[in-house]
C-alpha positions as CSV (number, residue, x, y, z in Angstrom):
1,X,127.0,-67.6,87.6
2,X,127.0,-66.7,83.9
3,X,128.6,-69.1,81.7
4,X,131.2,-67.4,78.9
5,X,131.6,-70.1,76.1
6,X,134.1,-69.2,74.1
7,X,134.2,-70.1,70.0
8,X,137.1,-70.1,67.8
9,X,138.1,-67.3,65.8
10,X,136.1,-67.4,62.3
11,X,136.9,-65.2,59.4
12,X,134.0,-63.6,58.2
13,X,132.3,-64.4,54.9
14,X,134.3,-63.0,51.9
15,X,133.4,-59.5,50.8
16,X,133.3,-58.7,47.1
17,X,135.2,-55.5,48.6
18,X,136.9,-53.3,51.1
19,X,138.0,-50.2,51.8
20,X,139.9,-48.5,54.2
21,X,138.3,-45.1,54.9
22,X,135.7,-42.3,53.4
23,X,136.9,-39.5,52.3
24,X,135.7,-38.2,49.3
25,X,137.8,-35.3,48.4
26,X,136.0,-33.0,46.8
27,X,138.9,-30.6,45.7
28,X,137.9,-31.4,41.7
29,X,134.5,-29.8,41.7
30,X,134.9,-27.4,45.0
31,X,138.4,-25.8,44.2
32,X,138.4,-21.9,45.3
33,X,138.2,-20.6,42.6
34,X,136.0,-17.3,44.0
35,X,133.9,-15.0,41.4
36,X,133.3,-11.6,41.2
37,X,130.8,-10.0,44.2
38,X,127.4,-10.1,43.3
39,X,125.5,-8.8,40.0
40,X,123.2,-6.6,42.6
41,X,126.1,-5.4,44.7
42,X,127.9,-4.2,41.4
43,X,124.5,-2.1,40.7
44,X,124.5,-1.0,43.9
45,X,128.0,0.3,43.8
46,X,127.5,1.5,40.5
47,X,124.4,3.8,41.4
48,X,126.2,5.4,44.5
49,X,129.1,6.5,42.6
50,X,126.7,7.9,39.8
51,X,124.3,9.7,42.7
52,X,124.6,13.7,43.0
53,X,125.9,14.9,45.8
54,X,122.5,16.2,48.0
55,X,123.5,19.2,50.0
56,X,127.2,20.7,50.6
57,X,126.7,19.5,54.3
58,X,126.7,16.3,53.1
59,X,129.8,14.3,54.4
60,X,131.4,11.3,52.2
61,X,131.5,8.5,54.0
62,X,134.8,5.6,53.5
63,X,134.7,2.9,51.2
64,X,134.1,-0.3,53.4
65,X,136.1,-3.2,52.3
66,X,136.0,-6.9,52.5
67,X,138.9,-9.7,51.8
68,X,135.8,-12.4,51.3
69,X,135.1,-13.1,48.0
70,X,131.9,-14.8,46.9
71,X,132.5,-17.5,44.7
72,X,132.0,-21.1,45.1
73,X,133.6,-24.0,46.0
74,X,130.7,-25.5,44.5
75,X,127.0,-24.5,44.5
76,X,125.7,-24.8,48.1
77,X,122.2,-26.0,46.8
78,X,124.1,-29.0,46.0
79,X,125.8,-29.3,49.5
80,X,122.6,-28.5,51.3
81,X,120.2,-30.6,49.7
82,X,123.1,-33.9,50.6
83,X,123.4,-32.8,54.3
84,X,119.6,-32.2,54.8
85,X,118.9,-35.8,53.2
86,X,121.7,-37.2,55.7
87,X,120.2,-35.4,58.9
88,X,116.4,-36.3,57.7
89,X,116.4,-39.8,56.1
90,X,119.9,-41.1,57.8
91,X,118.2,-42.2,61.1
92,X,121.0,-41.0,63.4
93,X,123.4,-43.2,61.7
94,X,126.0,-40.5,60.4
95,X,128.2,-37.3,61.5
96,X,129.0,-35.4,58.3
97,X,132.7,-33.7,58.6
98,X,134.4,-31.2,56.7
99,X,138.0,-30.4,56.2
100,X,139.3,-27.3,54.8
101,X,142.9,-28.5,53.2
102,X,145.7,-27.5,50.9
103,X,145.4,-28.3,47.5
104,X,149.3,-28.9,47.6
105,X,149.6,-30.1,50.7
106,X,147.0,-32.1,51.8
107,X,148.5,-32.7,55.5
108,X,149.1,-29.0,55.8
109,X,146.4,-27.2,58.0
110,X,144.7,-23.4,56.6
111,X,147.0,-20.4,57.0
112,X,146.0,-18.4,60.2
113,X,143.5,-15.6,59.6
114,X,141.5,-18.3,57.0
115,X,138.4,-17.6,56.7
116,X,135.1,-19.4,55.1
117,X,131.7,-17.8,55.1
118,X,127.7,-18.4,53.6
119,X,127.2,-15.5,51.4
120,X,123.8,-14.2,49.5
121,X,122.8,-11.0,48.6
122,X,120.8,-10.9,52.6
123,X,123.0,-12.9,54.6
124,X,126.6,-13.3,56.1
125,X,127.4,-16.4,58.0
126,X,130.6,-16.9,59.6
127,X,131.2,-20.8,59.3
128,X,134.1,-21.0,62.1
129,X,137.0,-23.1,61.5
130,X,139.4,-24.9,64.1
131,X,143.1,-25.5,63.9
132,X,143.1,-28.0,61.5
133,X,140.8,-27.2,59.2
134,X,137.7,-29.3,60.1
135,X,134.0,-27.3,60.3
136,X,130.2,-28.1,60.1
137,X,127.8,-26.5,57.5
138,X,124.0,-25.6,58.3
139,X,121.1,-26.7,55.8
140,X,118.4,-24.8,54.7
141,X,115.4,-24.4,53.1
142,X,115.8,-25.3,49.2
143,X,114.7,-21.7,48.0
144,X,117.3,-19.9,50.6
145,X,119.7,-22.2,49.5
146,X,119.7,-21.6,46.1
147,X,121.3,-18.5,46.3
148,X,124.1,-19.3,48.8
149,X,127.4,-19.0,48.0
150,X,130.3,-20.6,49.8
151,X,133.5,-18.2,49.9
152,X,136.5,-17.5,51.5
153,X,139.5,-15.3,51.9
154,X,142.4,-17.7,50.4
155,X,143.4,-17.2,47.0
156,X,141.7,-18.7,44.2
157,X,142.4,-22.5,43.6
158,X,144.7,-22.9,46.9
159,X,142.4,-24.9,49.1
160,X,140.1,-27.6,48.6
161,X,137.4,-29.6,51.2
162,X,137.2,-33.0,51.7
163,X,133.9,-34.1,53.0
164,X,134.0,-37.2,54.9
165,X,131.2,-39.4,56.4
166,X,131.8,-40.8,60.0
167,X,129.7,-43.7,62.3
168,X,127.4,-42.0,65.2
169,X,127.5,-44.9,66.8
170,X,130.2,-45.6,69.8
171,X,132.1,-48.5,69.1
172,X,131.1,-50.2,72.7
173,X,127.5,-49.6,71.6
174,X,127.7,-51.2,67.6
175,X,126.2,-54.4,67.3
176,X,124.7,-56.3,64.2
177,X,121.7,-55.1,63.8
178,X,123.5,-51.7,63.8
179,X,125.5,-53.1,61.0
180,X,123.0,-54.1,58.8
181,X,121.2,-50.7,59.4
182,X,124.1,-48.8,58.3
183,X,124.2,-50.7,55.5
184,X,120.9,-50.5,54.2
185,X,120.0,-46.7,55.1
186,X,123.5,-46.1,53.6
187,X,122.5,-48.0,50.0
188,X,118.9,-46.2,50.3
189,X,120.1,-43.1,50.6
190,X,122.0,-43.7,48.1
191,X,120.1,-45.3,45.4
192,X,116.7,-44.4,46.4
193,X,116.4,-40.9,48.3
194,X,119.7,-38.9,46.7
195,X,118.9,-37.5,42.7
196,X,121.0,-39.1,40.6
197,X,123.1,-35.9,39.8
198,X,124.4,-36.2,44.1
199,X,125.4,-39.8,43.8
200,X,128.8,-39.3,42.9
201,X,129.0,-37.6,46.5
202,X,127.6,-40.5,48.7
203,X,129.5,-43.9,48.1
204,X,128.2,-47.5,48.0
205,X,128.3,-48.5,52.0
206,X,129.4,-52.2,52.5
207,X,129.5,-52.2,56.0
208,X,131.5,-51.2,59.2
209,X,135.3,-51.0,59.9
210,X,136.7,-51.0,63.1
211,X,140.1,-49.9,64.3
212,X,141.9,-50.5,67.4
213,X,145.6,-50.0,68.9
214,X,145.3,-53.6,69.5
215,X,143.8,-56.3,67.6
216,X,141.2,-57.7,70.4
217,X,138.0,-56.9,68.9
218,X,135.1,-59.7,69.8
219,X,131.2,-60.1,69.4
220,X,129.2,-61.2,72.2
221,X,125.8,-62.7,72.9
222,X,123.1,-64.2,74.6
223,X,122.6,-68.0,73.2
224,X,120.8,-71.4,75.1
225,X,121.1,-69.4,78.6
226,X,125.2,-69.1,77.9
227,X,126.9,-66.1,77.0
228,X,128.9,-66.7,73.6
229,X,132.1,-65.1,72.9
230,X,133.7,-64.9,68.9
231,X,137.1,-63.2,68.0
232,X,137.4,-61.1,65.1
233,X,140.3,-61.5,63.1
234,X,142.7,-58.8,61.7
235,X,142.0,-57.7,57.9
236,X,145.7,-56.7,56.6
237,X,144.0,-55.0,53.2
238,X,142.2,-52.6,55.0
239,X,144.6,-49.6,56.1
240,X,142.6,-46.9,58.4
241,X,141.6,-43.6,57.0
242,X,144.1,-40.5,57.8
243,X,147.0,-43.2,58.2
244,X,149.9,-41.0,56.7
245,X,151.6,-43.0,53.5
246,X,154.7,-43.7,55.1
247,X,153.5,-44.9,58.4
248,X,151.7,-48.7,59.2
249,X,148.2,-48.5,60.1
250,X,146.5,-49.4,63.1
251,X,145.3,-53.2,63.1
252,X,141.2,-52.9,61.6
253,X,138.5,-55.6,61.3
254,X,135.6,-55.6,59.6
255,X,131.5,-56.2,59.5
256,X,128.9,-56.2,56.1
257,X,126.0,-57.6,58.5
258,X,125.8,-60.6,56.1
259,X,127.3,-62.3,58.7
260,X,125.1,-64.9,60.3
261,X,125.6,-64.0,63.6
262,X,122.5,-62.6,65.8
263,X,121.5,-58.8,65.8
264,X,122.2,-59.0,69.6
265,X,125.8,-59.8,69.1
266,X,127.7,-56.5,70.2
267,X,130.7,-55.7,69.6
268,X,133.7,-55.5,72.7
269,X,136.6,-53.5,71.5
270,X,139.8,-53.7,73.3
271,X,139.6,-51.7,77.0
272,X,142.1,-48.6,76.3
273,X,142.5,-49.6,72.6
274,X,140.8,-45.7,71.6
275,X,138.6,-47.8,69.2
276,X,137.1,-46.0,66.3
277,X,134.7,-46.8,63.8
278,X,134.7,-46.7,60.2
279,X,132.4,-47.0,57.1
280,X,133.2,-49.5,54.9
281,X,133.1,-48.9,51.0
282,X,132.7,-51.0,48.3
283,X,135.8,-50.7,45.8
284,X,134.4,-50.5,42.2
285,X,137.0,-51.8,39.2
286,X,138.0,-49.8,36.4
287,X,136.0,-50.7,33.5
């Protein structure tokens, strides 16, 4: 028969911060705010309409016409060289996500008929978009990245993305030594892999948040042939990302991995409690 001690519920150690949620809106710097087409497909337009006509059998073929515009929301060398160090040095720890949005109306999904594409001078790639806005972008080599552009059929300035960086791991499967990766690929990336000029788009990872429709969460281990049991206890400052403004947030909890509790110890989130997993960021003061 296996033994299930149970311990009181201890706070964990203070944390010099918290935060609720990432999302690092990047409607400042990737506004759509589309260019003119291409410097080469200008030429090339302007040398068709300049060409003699070759025979009188020749027939004129239609103008073909586009409501993309190339333009950027920002330069997609910069996105693309982020995602690739995410997907190559992140270890599996985390899902990127995008959200297309209204720079007005940040709750308000993309019109119907919205559109986002990869453009260069070769290619066309259709990025598809779902109901509410949310889509995945590729990566590629640095040179074909360079000349990528990210456009779109809205009007300039309208819309904005918000880039946001989720947990891969299941809740039922996080435990502390899963923490204390996240935390210290996470700062890595950060302060050793990423160029100082992509900072700015990964934050300072403190640890994991977890958020529950009831506030049950508990650790579990393997300790002196016993089975011990520790309760987490509800954090009130931290409020759970994409929790509208006029609306309480679920109960959330939270782990840095400077906890002194064993890498085996796994988290058991509430049975039905749709459990989801946060990152936690560190919350920098105003100098």
């Amino acid at each position: 028969m296996r033994v299930l001690a149970s311990m009181a519920s201890v706070p964990a150690p203070r944390r010099r911060a918290s935060a609720s949620f990432l999302a690092m809106a990047l409607a400042t710097a990737m506004t759509a705010g589309f260019g003119a087409p291409s410097a080469r497909a200008a030429e090339s337009s302007a040398e068709a309409a300049s060409a003699p006509t070759s025979t009188a059998t020749a027939t004129a073929l239609p103008t073909v016409q586009t409501d993309m515009k190339r333009g950027t929301f920002m330069p997609y060398k910069t996105l693309n060289e982020i995602l690739s160090k995410l997907r190559t040095e992140g270890e599996g720890l985390f899902v990127t996500r995008f959200q297309l949005h209204d720079l007005k109306e940040r709750d308000k999904p993309p019109a119907a008929g919205t559109k986002l594409a990869l453009m260069s001078d070769e290619e066309y790639i259709p990025i598809p978009i779902d109901e509410k806005g949310r889509f995945d972008l590729p990566t590629f080599s640095e040179a074909k990245a360079k000349g990528m552009e990210l456009g779109s059929n809205t009007p300039p300035k309208s819309m904005g993305i918000q880039l946001s960086i989720d947990i891969a791991t299941p809740p039922e499967q996080l435990d502390m030594n899963t923490v204390r990766r996240i935390v210290t690929v996470g700062q890595r990336l950060r302060g050793e892999l990423l160029p100082w000029y992509l900072r700015w788009l990964f934050p300072q990872i403190d640890g994991v948040i977890m958020c529950s429709d009831q506030p049950q969460w508990a650790l579990e281990w393997p300790e002196g042939g016993q089975r011990l049991r520790l309760d987490l206890p509800v954090d009130p400052k931290i409020r759970e990302s994409g929790t509208p403004k006029d609306q309480p947030s679920r109960p959330c909890t939270a782990l840095t991995g400077q906890e002194q509790w064993p890498d085996g110890a796994r988290l058991m989130p509430p049975a039905g409690g749709n459990t989801k997993l946060w990152v936690l960021l560190r919350k920098t003061r105003p100098s």
